[in-house]
C-alpha positions in Angstrom: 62.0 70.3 168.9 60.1 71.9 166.2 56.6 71.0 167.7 57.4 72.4 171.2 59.1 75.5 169.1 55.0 75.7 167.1 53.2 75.0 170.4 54.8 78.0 172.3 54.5 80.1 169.7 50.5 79.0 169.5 50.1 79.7 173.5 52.6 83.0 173.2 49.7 84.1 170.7 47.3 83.3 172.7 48.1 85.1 175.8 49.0 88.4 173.8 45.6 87.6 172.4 44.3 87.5 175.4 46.2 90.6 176.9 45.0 92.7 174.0 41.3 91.9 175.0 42.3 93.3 178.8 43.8 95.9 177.9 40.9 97.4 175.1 38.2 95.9 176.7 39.0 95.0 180.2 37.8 91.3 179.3 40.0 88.3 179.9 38.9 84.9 177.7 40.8 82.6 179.9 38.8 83.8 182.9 36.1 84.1 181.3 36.2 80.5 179.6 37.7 78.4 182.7 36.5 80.7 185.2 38.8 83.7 187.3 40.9 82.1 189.4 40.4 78.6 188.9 43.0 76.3 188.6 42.7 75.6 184.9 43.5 79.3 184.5 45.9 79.6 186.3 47.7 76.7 184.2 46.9 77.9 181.2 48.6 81.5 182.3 51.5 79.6 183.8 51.6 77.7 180.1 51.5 80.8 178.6 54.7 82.4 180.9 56.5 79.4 180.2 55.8 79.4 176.5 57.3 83.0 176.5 60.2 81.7 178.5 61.0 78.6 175.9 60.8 81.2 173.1 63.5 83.1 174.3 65.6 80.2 172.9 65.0 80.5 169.2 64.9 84.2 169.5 68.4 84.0 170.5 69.6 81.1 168.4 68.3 83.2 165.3 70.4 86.4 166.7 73.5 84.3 167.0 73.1 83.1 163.3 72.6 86.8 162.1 69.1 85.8 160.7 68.0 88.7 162.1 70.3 91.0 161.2 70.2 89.4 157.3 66.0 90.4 157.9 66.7 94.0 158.1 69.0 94.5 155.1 66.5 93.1 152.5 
């Protein structure tokens, strides 16, 4: 579980990686790496949606525990 947890994390940062580039420079890697539109692209967004997805678990699992609560009172 904690490699899947590490490997949607990596893509997660990736795509807002990526969206950062779009939105200051209007360039997007993946496109420009795999090519716009291709299929490869449109994996690797559809890895990176579903990485976002998956993280919603820990997110919640770490609200439930009050680890995020215990964060803010340091």
């Amino acid at each position: 579980m904690k490699f899947i947890n590490i490997l949607t994390l990596i893509l997660v940062i990736v795509g807002g990686l990526n969206w950062g580039l779009v939105g200051l420079l209007g360039f997007d890697l993946v496109a420009a790496i795999f090519g716009a539109g291709s299929m490869l692209s449109r994996l690797v967004y559809i890895l990176v949606g579903l990485s976002a997805a998956w993280q919603i678990v820990p997110l919640f699992a770490a609200m439930s525990s009050g680890e995020l609560a215990a964060e803010r009172h340091r």
